[in-house]
C-alpha positions as CSV (number, residue, x, y, z in Angstrom):
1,X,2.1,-43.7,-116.2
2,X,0.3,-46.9,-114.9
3,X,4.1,-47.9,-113.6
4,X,4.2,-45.4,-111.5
5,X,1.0,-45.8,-109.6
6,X,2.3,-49.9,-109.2
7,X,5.7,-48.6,-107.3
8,X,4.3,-46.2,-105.6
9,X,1.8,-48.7,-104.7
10,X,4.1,-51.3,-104.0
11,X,6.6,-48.5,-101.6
12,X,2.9,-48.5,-99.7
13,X,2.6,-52.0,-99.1
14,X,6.0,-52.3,-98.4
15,X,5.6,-49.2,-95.5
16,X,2.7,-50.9,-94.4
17,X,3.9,-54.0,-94.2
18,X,7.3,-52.6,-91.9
19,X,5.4,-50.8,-89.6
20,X,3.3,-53.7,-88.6
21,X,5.8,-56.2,-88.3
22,X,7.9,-53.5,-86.8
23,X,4.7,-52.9,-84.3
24,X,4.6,-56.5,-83.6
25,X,8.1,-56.7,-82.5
26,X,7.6,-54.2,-80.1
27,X,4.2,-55.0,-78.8
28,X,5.7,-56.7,-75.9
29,X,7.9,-53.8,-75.0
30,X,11.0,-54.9,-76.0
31,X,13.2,-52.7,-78.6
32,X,13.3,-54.4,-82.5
33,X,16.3,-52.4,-83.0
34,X,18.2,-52.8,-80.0
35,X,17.2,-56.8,-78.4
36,X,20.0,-58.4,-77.7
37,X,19.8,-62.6,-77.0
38,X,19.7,-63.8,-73.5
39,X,22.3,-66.4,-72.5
40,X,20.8,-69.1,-69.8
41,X,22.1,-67.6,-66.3
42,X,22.4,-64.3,-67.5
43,X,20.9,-61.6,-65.3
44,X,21.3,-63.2,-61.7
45,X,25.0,-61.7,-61.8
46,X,24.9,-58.8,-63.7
47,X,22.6,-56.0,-62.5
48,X,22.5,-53.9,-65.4
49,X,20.2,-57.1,-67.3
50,X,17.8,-57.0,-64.3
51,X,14.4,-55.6,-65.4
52,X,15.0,-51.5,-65.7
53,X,13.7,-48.7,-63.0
54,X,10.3,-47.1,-62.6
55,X,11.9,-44.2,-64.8
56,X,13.6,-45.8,-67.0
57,X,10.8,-47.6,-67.9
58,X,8.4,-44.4,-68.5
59,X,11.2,-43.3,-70.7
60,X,11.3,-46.4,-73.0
61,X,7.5,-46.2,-73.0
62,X,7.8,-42.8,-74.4
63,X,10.2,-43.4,-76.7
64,X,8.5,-46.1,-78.0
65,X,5.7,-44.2,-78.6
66,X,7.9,-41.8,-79.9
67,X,9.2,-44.6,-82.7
68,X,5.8,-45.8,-83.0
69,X,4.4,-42.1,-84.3
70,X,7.4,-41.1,-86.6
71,X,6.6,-45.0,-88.3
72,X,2.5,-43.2,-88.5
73,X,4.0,-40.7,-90.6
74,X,6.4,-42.4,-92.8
75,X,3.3,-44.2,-93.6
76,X,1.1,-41.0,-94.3
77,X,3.9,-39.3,-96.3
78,X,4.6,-42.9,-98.3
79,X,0.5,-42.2,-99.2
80,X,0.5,-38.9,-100.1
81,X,0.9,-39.2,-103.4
82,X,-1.6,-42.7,-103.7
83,X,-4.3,-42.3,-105.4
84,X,-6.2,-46.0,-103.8
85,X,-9.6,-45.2,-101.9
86,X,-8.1,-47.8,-99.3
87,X,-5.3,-44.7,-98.6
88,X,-7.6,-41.8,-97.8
89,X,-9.7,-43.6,-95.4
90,X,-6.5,-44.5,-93.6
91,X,-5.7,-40.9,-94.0
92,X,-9.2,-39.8,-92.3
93,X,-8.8,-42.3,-89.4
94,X,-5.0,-40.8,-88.9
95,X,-6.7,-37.8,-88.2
96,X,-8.0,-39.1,-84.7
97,X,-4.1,-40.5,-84.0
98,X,-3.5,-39.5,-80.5
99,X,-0.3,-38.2,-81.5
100,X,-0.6,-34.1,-82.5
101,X,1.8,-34.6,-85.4
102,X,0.6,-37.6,-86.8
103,X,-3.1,-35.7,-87.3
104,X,-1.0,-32.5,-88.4
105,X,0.6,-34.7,-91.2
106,X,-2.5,-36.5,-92.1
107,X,-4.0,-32.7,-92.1
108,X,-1.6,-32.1,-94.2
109,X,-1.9,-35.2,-96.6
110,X,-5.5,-34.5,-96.8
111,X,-5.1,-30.7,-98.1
112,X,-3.5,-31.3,-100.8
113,X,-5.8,-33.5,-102.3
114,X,-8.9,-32.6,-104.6
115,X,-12.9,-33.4,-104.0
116,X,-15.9,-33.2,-102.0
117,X,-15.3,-36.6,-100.2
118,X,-11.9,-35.4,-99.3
119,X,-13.5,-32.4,-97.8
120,X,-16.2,-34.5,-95.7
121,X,-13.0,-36.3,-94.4
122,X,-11.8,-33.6,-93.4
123,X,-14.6,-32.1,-91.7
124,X,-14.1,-34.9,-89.2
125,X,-11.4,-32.6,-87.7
126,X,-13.4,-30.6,-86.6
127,X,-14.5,-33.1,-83.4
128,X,-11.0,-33.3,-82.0
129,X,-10.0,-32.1,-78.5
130,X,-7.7,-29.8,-79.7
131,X,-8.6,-26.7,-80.3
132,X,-5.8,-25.5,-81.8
133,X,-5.9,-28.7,-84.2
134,X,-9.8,-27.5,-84.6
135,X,-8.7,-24.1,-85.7
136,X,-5.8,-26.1,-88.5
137,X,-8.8,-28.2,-89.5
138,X,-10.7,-24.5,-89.9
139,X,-8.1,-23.2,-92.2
140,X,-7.8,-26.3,-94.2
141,X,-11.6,-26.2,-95.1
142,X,-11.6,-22.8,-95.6
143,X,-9.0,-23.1,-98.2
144,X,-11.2,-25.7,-99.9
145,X,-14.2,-22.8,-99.6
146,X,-15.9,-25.0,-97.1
147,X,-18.1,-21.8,-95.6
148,X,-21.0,-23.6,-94.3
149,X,-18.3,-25.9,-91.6
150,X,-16.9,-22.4,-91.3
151,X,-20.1,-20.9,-90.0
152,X,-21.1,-24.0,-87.5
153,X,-17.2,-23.5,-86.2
154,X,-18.6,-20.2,-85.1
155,X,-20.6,-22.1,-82.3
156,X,-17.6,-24.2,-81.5
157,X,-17.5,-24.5,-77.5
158,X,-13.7,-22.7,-77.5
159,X,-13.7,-18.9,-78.0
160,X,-10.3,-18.9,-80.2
161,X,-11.6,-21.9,-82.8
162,X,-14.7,-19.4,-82.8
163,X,-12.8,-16.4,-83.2
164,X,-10.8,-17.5,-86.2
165,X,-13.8,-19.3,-87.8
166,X,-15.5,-15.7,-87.7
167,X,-12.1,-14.4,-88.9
168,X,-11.8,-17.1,-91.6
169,X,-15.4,-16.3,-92.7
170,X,-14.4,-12.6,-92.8
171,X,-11.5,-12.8,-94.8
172,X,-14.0,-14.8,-97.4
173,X,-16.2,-11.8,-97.7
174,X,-19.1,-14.1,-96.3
C-alpha cells in the first residue's frame, strides 16, 4: 500500500518537475519542442529565419498558452489520486487558472475528494468571473450538501448562478 503512495508520489514530482523545466524553456518565447540551432550568418539570407509576422506571432503566443494549459492539467490529473496536503492547495489555487479548463479540471479533481477543508476549497469558486464556472462550482457544493453556500449564491450578482442556486436548493428540499 505504502508503495503506491511513493510512485504515485514520485509520477508527481516527476510532472512537476517537466512542466517547470518545460515552462522555463519556453519563457522566452521560443518552442522546447521545435528550436532548432542557429548557424553564425544565418538569417540575413534566408527570410523564412527572420523574426515571424505580427500574426504569426499572436498565433505562437496562443499556442503556447495553449501547451502551457494542457501541461496545468496533466499536472492536476497526475494529483488526483495524491493524497499530500501540498496537492490540494495546488488544486485550490488551480481553481483561479485563467484558463476555463484548467479550473474545470481542478473542479473536477476537487469533487471527488472527501472532507470539510476540501469543501472550503472549493467554495473559493464561487468568486470567479465566470458565471457559468460559478454555477459548476454551485453544483459541486451542492453535491457535497453545501446548503448554506447554496443560499448566499442566491444573492450572487448574475441572475442564472442565482437561478440555479434557488434551483439547486429546490431540488434539496431546503
Amino acid at each position: 500500500m505504502k508503495t503506491k503512495y511513493v510512485v504515485g508520489l514520485i509520477i508527481l514530482c516527476l510532472a512537476i518537475a517537466a512542466v517547470v523545466y518545460w515552462q522555463k524553456q519556453t519563457s522566452d518565447g521560443e518552442s522546447a519542442v521545435e528550436s532548432e540551432p542557429k548557424t553564425a550568418g544565418a538569417g540575413a539570407e534566408d527570410p523564412s529565419s527572420q523574426s515571424p509576422a505580427a500574426g504569426e506571432s499572436a498565433a505562437s503566443t496562443e499556442d503556447l498558452e495553449e501547451r502551457r494549459a494542457a501541461a496545468r492539467i496533466e499536472a492536476i490529473q497526475a494529483m488526483e489520486n495524491s493524497k499530500d496536503p501540498k496537492t490540494l492547495t495546488a488544486l485550490g489555487n488551480a481553481l483561479g487558472d485563467p484558463n476555463p479548463e484548467v479550473k474545470e479540471a481542478a473542479l473536477e479533481a476537487l469533487s471527488e475528494r472527501k472532507g470539510a477543508d476540501v469543501t472550503a476549497i472549493i467554495r473559493r469558486g464561487l468568486n470567479d468571473a465566470d458565471p457559468d464556472f460559478r454555477i459548476e462550482v454551485l453544483e459541486a457544493l451542492a453535491e457535497r450538501g453545501d446548503l448554506e453556500s447554496l443560499r448566499r449564491a442566491k444573492s450572487d450578482p448574475n441572475e442564472d448562478v442565482r437561478e440555479r442556486a434557488a434551483d439547486l436548493l429546490e431540488n434539496a428540499g431546503k
